[in-house]
N, C-alpha and C positions, 0 to 999 in steps of 0.2 A: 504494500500500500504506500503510494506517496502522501507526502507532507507538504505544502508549500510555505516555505520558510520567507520567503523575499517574492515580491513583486515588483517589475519594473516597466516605468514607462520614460519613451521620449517623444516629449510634447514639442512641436512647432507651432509659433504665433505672431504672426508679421515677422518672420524670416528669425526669431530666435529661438534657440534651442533648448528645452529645462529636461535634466536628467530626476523622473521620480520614482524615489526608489521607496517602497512599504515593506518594514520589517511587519510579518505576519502574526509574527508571535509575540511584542511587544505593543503592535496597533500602535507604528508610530511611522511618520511619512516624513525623507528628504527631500528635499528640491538643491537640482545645483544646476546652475549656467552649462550648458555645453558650448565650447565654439563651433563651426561650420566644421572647420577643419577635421576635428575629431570624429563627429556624427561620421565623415565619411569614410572614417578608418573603420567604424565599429565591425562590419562585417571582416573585414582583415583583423583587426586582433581577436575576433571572435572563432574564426577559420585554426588562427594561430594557438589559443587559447585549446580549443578541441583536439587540436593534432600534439600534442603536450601533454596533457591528458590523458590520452588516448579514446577520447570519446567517440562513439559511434554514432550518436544522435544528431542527426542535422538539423532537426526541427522537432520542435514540439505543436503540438494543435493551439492556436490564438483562442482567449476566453475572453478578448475584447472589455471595453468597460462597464457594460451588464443596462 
C-alpha cells in the first residue's frame, strides 16, 4: 500500500513560476519562486535523479487539484 508523504505542484501566473510543495503528514504547505530557467531543467534533473536511483517509474497517474 502506498503513502503519500509530499505533494507537489508548479504553479504558472503571468509568466512566474511558484514551487508548492505539501508535507502530507504535517498539513503544512511551501511556496518558493522558481526561475524560468530551472522549471526547464526539471525534467532533466528528474530523468537524472531516476537513472541514480535506479528507478523504473516514468510516471505516475496525475490526481490533478480535485
Amino acid at each position: 500500500m502506498e503513502t503519500l508523504l509530499y505533494a507537489a505542484e508548479l504553479v504558472e501566473e503571468g509568466g512566474t513560476y511558484t514551487l508548492v510543495l505539501q508535507d502530507v503528514a504535517r498539513n503544512t504547505v511551501q511556496a518558493t519562486p522558481i526561475p524560468r530557467a530551472m522549471v526547464d531543467k526539471l525534467p532533466i534533473f528528474l530523468s537524472a535523479l531516476g537513472s541514480r536511483l535506479g528507478s523504473t517509474r516514468d510516471s505516475v497517474p496525475s490526481q490533478g487539484r480535485g
